[in-house]
Rosetta silent file (secondary structure, phi, psi, omega in degrees, C-alpha in Angstrom):
SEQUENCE: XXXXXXXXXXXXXXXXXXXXXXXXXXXXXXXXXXXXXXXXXXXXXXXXXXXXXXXXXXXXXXXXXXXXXXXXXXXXXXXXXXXXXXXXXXXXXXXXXXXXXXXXXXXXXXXXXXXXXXXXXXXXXXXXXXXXXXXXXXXXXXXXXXXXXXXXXXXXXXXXXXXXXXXXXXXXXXXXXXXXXXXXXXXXXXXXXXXXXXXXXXXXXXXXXXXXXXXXXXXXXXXXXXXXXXXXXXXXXXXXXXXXXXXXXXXXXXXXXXXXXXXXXXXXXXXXXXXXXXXXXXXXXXXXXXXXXXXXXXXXXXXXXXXXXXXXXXX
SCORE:     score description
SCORE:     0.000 S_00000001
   1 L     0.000  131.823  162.499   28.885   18.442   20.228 S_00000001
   2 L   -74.107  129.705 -172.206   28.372   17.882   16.602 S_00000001
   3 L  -111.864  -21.288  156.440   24.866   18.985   15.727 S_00000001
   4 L    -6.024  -73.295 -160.527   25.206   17.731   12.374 S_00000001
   5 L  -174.194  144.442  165.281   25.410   13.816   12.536 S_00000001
   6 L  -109.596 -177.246 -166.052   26.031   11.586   14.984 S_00000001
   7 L  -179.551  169.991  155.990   28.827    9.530   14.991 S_00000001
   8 L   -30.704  102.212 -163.582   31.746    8.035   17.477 S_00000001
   9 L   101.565  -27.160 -164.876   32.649   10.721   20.025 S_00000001
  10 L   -86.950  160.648 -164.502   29.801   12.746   19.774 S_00000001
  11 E  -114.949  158.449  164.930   28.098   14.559   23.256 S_00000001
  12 E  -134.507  159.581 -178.073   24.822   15.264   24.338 S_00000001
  13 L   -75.330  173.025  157.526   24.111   17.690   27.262 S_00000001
  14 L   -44.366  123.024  173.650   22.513   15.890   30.345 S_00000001
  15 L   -90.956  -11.790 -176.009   19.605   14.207   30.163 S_00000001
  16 L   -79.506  132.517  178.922   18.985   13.653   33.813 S_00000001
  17 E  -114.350  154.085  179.089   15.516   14.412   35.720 S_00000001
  18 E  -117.278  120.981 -178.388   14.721   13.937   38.972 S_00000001
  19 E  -141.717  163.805 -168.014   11.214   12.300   40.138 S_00000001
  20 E  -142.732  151.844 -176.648    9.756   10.537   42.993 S_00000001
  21 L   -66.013  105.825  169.387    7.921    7.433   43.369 S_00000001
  22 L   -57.697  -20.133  173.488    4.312    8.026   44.523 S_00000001
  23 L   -93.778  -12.618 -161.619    3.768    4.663   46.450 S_00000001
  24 L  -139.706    1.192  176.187    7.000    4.748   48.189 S_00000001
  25 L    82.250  -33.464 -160.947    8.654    8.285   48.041 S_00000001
  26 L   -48.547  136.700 -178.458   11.952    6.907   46.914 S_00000001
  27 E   -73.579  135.923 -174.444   13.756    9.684   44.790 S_00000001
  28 E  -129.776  147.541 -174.966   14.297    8.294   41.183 S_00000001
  29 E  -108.568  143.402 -176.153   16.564    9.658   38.559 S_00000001
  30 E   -97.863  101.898 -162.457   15.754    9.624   35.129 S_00000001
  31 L   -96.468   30.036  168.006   19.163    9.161   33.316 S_00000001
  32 L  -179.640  137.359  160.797   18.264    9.415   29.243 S_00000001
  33 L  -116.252   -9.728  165.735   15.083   10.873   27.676 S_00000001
  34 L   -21.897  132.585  159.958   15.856   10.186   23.979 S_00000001
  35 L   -43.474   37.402 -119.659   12.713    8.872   21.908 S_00000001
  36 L   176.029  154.733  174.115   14.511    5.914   21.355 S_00000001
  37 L   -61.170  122.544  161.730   15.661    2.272   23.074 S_00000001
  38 E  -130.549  163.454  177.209   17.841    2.391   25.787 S_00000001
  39 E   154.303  150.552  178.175   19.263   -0.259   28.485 S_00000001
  40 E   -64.873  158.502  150.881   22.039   -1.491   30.719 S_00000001
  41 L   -66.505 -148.849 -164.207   23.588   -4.511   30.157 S_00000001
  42 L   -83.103  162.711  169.623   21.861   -7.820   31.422 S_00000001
  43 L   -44.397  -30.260  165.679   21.403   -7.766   35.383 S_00000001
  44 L   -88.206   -7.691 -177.601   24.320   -9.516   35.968 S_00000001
  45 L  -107.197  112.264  177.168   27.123   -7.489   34.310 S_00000001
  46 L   -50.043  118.652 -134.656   28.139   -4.330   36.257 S_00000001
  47 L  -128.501  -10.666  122.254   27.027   -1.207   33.895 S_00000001
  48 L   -74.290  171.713  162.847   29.771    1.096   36.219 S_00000001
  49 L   -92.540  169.859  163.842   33.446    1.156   36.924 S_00000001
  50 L   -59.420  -46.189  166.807   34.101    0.658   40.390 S_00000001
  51 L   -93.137   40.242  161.928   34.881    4.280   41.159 S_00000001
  52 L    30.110   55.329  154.505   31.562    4.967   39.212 S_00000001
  53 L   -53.848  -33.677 -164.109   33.378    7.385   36.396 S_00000001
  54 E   175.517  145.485  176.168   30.745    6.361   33.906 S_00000001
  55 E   -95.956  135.755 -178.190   27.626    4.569   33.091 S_00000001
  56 E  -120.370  122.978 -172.310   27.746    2.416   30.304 S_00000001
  57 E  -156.486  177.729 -177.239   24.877    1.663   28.260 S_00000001
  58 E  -104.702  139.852  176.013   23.151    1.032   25.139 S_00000001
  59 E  -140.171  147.673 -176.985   20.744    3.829   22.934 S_00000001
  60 L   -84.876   -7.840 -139.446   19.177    3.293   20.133 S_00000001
  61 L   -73.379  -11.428 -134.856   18.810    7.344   19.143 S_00000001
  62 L  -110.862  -25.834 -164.264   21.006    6.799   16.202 S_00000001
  63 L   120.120  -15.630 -170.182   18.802    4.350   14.086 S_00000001
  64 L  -165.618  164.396 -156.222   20.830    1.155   15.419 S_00000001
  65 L   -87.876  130.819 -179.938   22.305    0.152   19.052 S_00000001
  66 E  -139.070  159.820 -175.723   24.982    1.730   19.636 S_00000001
  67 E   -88.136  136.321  173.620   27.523    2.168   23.084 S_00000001
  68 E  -125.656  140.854  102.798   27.333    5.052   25.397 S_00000001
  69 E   -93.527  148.910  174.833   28.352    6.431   28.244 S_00000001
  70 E  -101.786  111.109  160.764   27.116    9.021   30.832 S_00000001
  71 E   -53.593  106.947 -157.102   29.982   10.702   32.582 S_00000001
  72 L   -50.902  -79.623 -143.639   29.087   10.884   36.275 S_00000001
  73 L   -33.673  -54.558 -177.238   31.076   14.060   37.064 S_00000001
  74 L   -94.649   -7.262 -171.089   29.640   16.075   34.238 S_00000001
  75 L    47.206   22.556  157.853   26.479   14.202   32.886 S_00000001
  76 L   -54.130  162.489  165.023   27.150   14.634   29.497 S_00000001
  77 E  -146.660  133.655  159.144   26.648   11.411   27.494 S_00000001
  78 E  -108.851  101.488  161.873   29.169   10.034   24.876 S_00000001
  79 E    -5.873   82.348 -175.679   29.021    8.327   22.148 S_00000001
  80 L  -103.625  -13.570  164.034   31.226    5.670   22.183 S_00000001
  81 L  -142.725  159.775 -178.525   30.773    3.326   18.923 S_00000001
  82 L  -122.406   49.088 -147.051   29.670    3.956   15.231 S_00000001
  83 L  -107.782  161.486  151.914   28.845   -0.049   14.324 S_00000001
  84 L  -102.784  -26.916 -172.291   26.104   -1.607   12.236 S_00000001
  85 L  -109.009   37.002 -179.549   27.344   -4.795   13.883 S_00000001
  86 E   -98.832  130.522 -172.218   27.256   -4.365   17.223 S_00000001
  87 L   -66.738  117.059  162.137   25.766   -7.552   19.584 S_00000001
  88 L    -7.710  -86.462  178.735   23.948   -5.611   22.033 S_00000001
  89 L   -87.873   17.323  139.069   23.927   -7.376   24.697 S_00000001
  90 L   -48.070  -40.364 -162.427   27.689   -8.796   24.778 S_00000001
  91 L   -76.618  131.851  177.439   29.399   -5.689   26.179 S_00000001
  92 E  -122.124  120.164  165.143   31.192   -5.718   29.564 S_00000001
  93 E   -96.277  178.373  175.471   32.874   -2.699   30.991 S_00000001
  94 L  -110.390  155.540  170.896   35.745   -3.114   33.155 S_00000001
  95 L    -5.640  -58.126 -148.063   36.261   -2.793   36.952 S_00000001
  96 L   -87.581  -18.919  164.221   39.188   -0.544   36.414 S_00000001
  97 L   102.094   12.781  179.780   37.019    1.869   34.402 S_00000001
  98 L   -96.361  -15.430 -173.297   39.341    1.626   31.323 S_00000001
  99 L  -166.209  152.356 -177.073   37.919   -0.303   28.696 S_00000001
 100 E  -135.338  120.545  176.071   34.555   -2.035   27.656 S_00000001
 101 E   -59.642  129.065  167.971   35.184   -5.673   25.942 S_00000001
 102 E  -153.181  147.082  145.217   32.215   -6.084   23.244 S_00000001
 103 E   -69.494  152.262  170.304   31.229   -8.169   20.145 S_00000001
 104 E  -149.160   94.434  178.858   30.951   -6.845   16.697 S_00000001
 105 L    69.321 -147.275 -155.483   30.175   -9.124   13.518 S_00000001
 106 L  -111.018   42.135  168.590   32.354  -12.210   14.339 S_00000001
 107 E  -115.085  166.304  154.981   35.209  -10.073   15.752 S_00000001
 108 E  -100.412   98.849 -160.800   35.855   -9.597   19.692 S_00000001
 109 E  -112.290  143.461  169.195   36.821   -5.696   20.736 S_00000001
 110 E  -125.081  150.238 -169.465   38.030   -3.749   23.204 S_00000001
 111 E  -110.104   65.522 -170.829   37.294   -0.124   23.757 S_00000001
 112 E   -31.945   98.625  173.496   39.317    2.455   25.323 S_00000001
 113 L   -37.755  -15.457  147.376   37.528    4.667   27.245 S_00000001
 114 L  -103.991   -9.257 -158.753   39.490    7.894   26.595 S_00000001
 115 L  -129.817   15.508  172.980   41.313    8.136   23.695 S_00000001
 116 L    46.198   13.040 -178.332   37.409    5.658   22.072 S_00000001
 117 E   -75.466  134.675 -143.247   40.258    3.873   20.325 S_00000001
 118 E  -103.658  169.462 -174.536   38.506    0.407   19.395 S_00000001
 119 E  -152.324  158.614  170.598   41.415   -2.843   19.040 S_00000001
 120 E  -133.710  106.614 -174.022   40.208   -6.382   17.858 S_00000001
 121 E   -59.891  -68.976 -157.269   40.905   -8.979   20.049 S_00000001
 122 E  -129.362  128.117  149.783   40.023  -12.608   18.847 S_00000001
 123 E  -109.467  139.424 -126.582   38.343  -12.713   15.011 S_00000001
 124 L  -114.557  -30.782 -175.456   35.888  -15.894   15.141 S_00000001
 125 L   103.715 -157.276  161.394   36.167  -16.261   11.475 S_00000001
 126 L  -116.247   51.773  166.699   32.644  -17.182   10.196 S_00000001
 127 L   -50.781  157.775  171.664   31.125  -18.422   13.074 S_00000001
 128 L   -75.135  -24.045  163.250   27.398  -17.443   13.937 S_00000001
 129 E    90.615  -90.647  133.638   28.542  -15.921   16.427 S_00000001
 130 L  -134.765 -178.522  178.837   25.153  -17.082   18.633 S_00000001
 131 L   -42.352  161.341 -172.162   22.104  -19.050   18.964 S_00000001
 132 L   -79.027  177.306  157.004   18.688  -17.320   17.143 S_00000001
 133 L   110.792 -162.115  163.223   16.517  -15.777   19.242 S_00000001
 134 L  -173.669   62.737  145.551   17.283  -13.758   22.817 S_00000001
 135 L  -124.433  160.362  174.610   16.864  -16.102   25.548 S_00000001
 136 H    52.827 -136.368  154.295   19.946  -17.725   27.409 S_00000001
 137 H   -10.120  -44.455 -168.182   22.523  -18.413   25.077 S_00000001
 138 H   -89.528   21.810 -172.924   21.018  -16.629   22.291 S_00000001
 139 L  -103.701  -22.987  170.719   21.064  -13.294   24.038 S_00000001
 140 L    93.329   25.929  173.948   25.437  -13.316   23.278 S_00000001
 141 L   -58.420  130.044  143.320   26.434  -12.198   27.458 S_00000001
 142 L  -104.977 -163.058 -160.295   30.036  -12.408   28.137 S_00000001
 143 E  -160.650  132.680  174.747   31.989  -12.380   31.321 S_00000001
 144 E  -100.478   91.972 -170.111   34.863  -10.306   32.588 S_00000001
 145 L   -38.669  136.031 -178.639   37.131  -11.569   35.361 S_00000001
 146 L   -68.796  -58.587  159.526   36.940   -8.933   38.365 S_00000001
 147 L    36.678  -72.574 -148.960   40.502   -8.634   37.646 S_00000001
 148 L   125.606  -63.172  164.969   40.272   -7.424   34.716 S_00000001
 149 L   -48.707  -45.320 -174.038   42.528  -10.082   33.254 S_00000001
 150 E  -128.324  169.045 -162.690   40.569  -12.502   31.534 S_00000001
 151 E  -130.331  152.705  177.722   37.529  -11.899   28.929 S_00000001
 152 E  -145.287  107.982  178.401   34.991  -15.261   28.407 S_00000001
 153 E  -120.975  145.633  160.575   32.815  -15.446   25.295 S_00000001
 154 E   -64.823  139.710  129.277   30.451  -18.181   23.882 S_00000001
 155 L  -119.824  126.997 -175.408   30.527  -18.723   20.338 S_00000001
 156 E   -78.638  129.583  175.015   28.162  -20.880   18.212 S_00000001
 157 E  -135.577   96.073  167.782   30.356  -22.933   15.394 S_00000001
 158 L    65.366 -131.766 -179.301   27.886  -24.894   13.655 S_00000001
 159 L   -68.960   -3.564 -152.641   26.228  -27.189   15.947 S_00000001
 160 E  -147.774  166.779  160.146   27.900  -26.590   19.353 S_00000001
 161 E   -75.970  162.016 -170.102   29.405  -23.635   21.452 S_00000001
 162 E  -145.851  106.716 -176.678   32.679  -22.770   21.599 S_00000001
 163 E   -94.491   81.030 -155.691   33.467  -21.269   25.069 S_00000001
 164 E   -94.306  152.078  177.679   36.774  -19.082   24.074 S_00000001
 165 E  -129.455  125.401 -175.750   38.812  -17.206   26.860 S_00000001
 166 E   -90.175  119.758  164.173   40.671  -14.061   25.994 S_00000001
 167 E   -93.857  129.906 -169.131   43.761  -13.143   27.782 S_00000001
 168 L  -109.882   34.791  138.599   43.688   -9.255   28.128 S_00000001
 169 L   -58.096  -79.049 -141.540   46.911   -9.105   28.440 S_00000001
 170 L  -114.403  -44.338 -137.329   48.637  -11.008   26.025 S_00000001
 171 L    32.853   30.598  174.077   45.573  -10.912   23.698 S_00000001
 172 L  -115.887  159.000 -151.924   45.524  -14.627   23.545 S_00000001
 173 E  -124.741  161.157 -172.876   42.568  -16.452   23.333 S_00000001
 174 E  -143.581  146.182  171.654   42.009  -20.481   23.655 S_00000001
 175 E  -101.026  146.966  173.243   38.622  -22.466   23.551 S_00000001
 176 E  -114.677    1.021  155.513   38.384  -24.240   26.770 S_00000001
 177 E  -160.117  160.462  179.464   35.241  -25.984   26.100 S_00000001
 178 E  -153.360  139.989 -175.556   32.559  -27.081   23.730 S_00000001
 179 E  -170.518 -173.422 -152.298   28.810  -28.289   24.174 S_00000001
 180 L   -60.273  -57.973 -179.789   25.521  -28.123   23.209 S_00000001
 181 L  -118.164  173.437  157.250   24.746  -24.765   24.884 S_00000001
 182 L  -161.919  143.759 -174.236   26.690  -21.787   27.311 S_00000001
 183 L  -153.866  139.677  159.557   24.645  -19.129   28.566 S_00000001
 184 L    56.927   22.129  173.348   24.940  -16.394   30.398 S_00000001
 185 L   -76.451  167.831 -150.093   28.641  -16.643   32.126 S_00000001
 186 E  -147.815  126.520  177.839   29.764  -15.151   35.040 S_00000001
 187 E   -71.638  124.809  152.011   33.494  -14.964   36.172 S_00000001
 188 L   -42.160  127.595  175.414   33.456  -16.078   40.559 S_00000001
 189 L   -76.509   -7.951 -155.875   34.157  -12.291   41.571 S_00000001
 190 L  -120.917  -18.412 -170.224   36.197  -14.077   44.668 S_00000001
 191 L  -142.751   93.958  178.810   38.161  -16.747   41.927 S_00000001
 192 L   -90.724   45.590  161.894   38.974  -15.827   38.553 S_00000001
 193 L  -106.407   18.926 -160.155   39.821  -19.246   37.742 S_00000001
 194 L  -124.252  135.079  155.373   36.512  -20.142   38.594 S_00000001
 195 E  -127.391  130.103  167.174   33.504  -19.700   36.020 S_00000001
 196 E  -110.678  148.205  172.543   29.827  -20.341   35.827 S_00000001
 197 E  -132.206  168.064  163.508   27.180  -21.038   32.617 S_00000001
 198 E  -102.135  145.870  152.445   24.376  -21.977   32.506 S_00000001
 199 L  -108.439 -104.461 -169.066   23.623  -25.014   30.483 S_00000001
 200 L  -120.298  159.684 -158.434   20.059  -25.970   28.906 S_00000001
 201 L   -36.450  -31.234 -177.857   17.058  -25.205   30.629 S_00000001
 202 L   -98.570    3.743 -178.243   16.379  -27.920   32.268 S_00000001
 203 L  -128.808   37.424  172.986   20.437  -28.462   33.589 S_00000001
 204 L   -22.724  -73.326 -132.222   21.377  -25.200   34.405 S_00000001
 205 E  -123.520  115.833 -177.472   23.944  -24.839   36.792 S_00000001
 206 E  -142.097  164.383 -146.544   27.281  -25.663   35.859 S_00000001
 207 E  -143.082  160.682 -170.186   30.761  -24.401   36.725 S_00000001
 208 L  -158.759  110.580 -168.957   33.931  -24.844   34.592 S_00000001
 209 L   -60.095 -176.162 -160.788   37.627  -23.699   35.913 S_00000001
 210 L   -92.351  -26.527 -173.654   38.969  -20.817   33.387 S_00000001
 211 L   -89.341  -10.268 -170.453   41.695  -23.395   31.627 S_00000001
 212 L   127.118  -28.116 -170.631   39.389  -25.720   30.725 S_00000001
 213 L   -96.064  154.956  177.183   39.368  -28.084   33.491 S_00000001
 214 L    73.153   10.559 -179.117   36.779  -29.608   35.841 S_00000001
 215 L   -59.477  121.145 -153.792   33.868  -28.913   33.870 S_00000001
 216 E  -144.935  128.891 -169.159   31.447  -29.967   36.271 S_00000001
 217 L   -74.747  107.023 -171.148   27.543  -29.883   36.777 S_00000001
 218 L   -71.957  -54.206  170.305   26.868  -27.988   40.489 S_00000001
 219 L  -120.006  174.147 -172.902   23.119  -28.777   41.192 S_00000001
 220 L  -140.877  145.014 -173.134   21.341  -30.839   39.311 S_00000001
 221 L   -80.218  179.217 -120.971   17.163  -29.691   40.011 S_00000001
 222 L  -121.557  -16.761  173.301   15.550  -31.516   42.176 S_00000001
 223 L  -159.938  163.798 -161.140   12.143  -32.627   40.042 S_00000001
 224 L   -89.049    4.158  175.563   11.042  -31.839   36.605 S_00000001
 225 L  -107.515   16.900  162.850    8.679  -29.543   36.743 S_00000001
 226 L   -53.196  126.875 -170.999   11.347  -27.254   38.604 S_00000001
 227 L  -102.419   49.260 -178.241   12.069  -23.768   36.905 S_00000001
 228 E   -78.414  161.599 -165.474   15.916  -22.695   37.861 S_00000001
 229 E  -152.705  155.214  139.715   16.975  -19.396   36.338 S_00000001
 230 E    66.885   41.793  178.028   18.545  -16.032   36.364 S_00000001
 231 E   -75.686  170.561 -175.102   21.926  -17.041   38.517 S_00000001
 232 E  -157.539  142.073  164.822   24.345  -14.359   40.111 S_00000001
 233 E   -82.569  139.548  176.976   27.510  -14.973   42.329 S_00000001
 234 E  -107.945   93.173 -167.189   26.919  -13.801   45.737 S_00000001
 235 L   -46.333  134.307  168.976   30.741  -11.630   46.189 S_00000001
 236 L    74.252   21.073 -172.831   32.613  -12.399   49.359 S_00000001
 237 L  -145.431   -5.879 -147.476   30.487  -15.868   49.765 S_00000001
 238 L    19.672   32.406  155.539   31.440  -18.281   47.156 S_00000001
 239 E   -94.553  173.025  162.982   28.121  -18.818   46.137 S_00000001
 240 E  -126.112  129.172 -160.114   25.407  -18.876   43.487 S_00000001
 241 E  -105.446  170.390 -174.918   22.348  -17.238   44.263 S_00000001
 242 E  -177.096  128.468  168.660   20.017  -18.664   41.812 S_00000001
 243 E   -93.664  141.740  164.356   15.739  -18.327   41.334 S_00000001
 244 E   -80.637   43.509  170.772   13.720  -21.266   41.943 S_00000001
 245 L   -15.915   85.098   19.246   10.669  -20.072   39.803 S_00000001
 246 L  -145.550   61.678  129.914    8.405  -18.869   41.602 S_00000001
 247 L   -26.831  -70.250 -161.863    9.515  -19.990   44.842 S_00000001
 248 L   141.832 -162.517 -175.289   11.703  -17.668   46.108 S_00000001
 249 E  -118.813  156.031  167.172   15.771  -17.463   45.447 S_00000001
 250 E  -124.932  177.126  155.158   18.383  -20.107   46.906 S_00000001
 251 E  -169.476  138.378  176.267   22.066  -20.269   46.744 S_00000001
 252 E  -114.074  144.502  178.591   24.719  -22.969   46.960 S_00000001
 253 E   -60.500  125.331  171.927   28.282  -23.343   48.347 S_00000001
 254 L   -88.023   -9.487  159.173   30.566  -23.998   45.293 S_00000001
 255 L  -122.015    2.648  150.448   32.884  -25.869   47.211 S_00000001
 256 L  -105.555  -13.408  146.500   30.586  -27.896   49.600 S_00000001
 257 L    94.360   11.556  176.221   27.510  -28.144   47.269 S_00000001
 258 L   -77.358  148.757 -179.581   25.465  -26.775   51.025 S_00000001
 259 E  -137.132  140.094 -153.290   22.089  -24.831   49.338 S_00000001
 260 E  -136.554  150.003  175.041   20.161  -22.531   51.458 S_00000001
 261 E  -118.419  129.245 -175.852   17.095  -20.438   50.743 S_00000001
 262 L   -84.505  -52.238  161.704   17.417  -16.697   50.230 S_00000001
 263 L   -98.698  135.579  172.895   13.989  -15.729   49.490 S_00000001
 264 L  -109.587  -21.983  177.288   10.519  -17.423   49.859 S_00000001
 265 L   -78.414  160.346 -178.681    8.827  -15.125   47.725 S_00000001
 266 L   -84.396  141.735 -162.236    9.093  -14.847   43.913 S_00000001
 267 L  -126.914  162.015  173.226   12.054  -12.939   42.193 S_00000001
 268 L  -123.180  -90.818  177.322   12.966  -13.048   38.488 S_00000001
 269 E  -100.451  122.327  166.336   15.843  -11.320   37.718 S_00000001
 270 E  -108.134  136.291  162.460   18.052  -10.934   40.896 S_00000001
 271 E  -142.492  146.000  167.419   21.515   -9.427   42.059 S_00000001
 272 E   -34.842  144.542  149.647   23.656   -8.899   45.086 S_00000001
 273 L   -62.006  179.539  177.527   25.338   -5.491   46.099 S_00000001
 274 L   -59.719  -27.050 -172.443   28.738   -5.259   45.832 S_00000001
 275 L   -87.316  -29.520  169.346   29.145   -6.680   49.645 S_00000001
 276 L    84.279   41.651 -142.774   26.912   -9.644   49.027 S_00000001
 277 L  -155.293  -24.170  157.432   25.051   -8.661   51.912 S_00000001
 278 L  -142.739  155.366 -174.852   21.345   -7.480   49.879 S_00000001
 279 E  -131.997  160.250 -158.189   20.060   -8.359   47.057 S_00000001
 280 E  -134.555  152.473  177.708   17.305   -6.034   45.007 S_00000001
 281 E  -150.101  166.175 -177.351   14.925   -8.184   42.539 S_00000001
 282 E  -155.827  172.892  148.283   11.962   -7.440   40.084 S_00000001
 283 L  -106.507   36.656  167.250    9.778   -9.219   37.476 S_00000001
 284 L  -163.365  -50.663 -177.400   10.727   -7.221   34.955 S_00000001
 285 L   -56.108  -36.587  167.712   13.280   -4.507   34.897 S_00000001
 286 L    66.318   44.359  174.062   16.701   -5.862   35.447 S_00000001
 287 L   -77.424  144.910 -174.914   17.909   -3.744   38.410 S_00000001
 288 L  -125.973  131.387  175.026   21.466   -3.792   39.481 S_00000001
 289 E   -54.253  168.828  158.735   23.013   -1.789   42.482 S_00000001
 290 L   -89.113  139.722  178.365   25.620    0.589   41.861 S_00000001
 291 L   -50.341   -2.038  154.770   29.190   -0.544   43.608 S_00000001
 292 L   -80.732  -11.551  169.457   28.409    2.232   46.033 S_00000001
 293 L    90.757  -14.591 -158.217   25.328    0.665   47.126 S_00000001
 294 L  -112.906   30.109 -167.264   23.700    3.701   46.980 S_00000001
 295 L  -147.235  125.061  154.709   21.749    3.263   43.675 S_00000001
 296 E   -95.313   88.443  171.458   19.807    1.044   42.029 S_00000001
 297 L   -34.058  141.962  164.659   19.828    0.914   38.251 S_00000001
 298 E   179.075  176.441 -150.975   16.856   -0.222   36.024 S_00000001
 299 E  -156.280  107.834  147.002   15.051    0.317   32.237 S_00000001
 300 E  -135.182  142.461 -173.258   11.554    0.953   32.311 S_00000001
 301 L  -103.903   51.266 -176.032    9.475    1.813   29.327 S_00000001
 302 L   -73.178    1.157 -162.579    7.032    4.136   31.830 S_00000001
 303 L  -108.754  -23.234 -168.196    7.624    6.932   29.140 S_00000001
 304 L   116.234  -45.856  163.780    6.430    5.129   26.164 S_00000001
 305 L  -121.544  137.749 -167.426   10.217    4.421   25.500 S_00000001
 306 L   -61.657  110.880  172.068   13.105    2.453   27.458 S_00000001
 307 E  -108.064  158.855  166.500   14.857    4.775   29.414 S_00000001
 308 E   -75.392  128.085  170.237   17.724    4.420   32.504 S_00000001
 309 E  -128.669  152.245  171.406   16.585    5.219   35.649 S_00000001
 310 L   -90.881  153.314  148.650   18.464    5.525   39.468 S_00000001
 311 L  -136.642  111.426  148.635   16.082    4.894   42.298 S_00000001
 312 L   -53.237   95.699 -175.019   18.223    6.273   44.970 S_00000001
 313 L   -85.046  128.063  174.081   18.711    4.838   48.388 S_00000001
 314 L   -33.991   97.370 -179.553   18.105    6.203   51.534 S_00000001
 315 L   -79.575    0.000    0.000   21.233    5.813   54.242 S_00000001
C-alpha cells in the first residue's frame, strides 16, 4: 500500500463488515466504508467474473470516480485506474475475469486485470461521446457478449447515435447502426449475435443482430399512458424480462413475440440469476445476484454515503 497518494495499483486493507437485517434476519455484508461514492455498475451488467475472483466497482475516495476492485480471496481492494475522464457508468468486466472494457474521454479501453495494463481500443474522435443528463442513453452503458468476444458501445455524433461494435479480438470496430437514441444494451447471454436497446421512452424495446442486420422493433406498448422500462435478458430462455410500471414485470419470446407476466406487483429495477430461474427487484438500489446465486449485490446510502453491500442467501 502506498500511504502517500493514491494512484493506479494502490491497496487498501478490507473494508468488509458483517450486519444483519432487523426485519428479516438476512446476514448483510458491508463491502466498502470509505466516506466517499461508491457503486456497481447498472443492474444489468454483471459486477463479478464468473468464478467470482473480484468485484468490480466504482469509488469516489480519490476526489473523482475511479475503477476498483475487491479481491474475493483476500479482500483487499485495488485500485485499478488513475483517469480524470473516466464515464462511470460504461464499464463492463468480463466473464472470463480478465479484463474490464470501459470509456474514457472519447477513447474505448480495455483493462487487464493483472498486469492493470490499460490498451485503447476504438478512438471516437470528437464525438460527445453521450446524451446530457443520466437517464437511458445518457447514462453511457455498454454491453459485453457472454463470450467475451464482442464489446457494443453507443456513441452520440452530433444529432444521432452511433451504435459501434468492437471486435475483442481483432480490435476492430464497425458502426452497425444509427438513430435517434440507444440505451442501455444488452448482448442475448444465449446469442451473441443477438442484441437489445432500448429506444425512446415511449418505443422501447428493440433488438438489432450484432452485424447490423434486422434492426427490428420487438413490442411495441400496448396504450400510451404505458410505462415500459428497466429490461434484462432472462439466460437460458430467450427472453426479455421487462417492467410494466407499476404493474408488475413481463417478458417476451424473441423469436415468437409470446409475452407472459412475471410479476403482478411493482418492480423497478429487476434481474435474473444466472439460471434465469429468480429474479430479485427493488425501487431503488440496483441489486444484482452474484453468478453463484448465493449473493445479492446492492448500493445503499444507509451510512450517509453509497456503499456496496452483500445480503447473503440462505440455502
Amino acid at each position: 500500500m502506498n500511504p502517500a497518494g493514491s494512484g493506479k495499483g494502490r491497496t487498501w486493507p478490507s473494508e468488509s463488515r458483517w450486519l444483519r437485517d432487523e426485519a428479516t434476519g438476512a446476514r448483510i455484508r458491508q463491502v466498502t466504508a470509505h466516506p466517499s461514492i461508491h457503486h456497481h455498475p447498472f443492474f444489468f451488467v454483471p459486477p463479478y467474473d464468473d468464478a467470482m475472483r473480484r468485484l468490480v466497482f466504482v469509488s469516489h475516495r480519490t476526489g473523482r470516480p475511479q475503477l476498483f476492485a475487491e479481491e474475493q480471496a483476500s479482500g483487499r481492494l485495488v485500485q485499478l485506474t488513475d483517469r480524470d475522464d473516466l464515464a462511470e457508468w460504461s464499464f463492463h468486466p468480463t466473464h472470463d475475469g480478465r479484463h474490464v472494457f470501459f470509456v474514457a474521454g472519447t477513447g474505448a479501453w480495455r483493462l487487464d486485470l493483472e498486469t492493470l495494463a490499460e490498451e485503447r481500443l476504438v478512438d471516437f474522435g470528437d464525438a460527445e461521446m453521450r446524451e446530457r443528463g443520466m437517464v437511458g442513453a445518457a447514462m453511457g452503458t455498454t454491453t459485453v457478449s457472454r463470450d467475451d468476444r464482442w464489446w457494443a458501445v453507443p456513441v452520440k455524433v452530433g444529432k444521432v447515435l452511433r451504435f459501434v461494435v468492437v471486435d475483442t479480438a481483432s480490435g476492430a470496430s464497425r458502426v452497425i447502426l444509427e438513430r435517434d437514441t440507444i440505451g442501455h444494451p444488452q448482448f442475448c447471454p444465449d446469442d451473441p449475435d443477438l442484441i437489445f436497446y432500448a429506444g425512446p421512452l415511449t418505443d422501447r424495446l428493440w433488438l438489432v443482430n450484432r452485424d447490423g442486420s434486422g434492426n427490428r422493433r420487438l413490442w411495441q406498448r400496448e396504450h400510451r399512458d404505458q410505462w415500459i422500462t428497466h429490461e434484462s435478458w432472462l439466460r437460458g430462455r430467450r427472453e426479455l424480462g421487462f417492467v410494466d410500471w407499476p404493474n408488475g414485470m413481463r417478458a417476451i419470446d424473441v423469436d415468437s413475440g409470446a409475452i407472459r407476466w412475471i410479476t403482478r406487483f411493482p418492480a423497478w429495477h429487476a434481474h435474473p440469476d444466472d439460471t434465469g430461474h429468480w429474479i430479485v427487484c427493488d425501487t431503488h438500489p440496483h441489486p444484482r445476484p452474484s453468478p453463484d446465486g448465493k449473493r445479492v449485490l446492492y448500493t445503499s446510502d444507509a451510512t450517509g454515503h453509497a456503499q456496496l453491500y452483500e445480503c447473503w442467501l440462505e440455502s
